[in-house]
C-alpha positions in Angstrom: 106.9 100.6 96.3 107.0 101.7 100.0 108.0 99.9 103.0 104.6 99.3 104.2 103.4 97.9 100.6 106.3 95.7 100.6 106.0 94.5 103.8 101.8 93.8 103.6 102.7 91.5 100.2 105.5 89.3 101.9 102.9 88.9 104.6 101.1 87.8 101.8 103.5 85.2 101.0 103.4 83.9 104.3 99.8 83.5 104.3 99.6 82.0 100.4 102.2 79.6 101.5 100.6 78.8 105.5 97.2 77.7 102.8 99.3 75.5 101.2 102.0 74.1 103.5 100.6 74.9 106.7 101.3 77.6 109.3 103.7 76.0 111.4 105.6 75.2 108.3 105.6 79.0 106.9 106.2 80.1 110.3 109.6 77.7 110.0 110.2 79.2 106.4 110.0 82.8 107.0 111.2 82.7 110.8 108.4 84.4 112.4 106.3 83.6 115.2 103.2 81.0 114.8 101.0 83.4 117.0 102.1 85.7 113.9 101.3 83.9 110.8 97.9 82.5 113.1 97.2 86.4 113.2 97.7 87.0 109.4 96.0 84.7 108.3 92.9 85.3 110.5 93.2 88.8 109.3 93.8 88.4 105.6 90.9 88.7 102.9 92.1 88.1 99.9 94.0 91.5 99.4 97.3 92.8 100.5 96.0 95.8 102.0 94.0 93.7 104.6 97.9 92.9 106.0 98.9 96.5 106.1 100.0 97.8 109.7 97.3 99.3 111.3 97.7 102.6 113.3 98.2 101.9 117.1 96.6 105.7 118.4 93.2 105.0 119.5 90.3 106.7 117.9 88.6 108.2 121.0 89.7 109.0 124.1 86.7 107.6 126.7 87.7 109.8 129.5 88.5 112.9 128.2 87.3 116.2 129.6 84.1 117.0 128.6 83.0 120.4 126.8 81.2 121.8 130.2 84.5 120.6 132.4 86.9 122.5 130.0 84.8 125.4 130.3 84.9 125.2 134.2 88.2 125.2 134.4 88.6 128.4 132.1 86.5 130.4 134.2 88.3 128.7 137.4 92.0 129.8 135.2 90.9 133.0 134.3 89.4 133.5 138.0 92.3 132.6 140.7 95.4 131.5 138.6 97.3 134.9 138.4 96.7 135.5 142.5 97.0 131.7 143.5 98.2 129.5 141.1 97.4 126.3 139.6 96.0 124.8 143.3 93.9 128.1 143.6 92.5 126.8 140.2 92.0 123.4 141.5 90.4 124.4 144.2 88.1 126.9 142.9 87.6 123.7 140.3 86.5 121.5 143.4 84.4 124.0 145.7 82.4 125.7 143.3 82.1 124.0 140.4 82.1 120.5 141.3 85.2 118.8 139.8 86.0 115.6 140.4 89.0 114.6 138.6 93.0 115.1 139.7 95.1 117.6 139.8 97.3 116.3 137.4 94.4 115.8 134.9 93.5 119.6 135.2 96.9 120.6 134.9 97.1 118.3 131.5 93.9 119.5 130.4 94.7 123.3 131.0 98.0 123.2 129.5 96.3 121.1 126.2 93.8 124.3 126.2 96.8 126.6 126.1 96.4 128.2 129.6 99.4 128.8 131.8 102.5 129.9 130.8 104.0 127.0 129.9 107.8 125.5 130.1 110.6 128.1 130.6 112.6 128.0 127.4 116.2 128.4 127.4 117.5 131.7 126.0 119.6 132.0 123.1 123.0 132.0 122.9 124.3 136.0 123.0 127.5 136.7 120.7 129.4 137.4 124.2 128.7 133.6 125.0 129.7 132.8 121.3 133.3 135.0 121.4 133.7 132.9 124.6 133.2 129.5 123.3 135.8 130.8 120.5 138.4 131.8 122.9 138.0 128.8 124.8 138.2 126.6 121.6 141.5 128.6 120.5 143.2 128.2 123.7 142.7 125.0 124.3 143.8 124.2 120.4 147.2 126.2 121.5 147.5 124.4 124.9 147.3 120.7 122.9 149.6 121.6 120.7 152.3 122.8 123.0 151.9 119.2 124.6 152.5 117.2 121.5 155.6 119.2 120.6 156.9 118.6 124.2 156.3 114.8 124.1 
């Protein structure tokens, strides 16, 4: 059984024995919170899955850019970012097309559309920077040895 399963029937429990005993009582028992085994028990319907842990990610986002503001800031992208940058885009954004959020919303919104060019990623390791690491390692294996053979 998985952890989710096994934790929605000894919620179960708790509720089965708050019925009979009462819920400060099964709150005592099974050392949770009253607020808790109050909140089970309001929840529960007569099957374990009713006590499962919910997702906490919302379902919509109320806010989010529309369709029509999206496609105003790929024109505004496509239009000033490569001579201006991201505040040319904003701008553009706010005189001709009539944006209203933030910056930083655009930005998040632009980057979530794939525009830009992203974070800088680090470059890989070449083999000289590997043969260094070795020497390094050797050396400093030679150099603690010398000092345990002179102690």
């Amino acid at each position: 059984m998985k952890r989710l399963a096994q934790e929605a029937r000894i919620r179960q429990g708790v509720v089965h024995y708050a019925e009979k005993h009462g819920k400060s009582a099964a709150a005592r028992q099974y050392g949770v919170s009253l607020s808790i085994v109050k909140r089970w028990s309001k929840r529960y319907d007569g099957t374990w899955k009713s006590l499962q842990e919910r997702s906490h990610r919302p379902n919509r986002h109320p806010r989010q850019h529309s369709p029509m503001e999206e496609a105003a800031i790929q024109q505004a992208f496509v239009k000033t970012y490569a001579r201006y940058g991201w505040y040319g885009v904003y701008a553009e954004l706010l005189k001709h097309h009539g944006y209203t959020r933030s910056f930083s919303g655009m930005y998040h919104a632009a980057t979530r559309m794939g525009l830009g060019w992203g974070k800088k990623r680090k470059r890989p390791s070449t083999a000289s920077n590997c043969l260094d690491r070795q020497r390094n390692r050797v050396y400093l294996q030679i150099h603690q040895s010398d000092r345990k053979k002179s102690i």
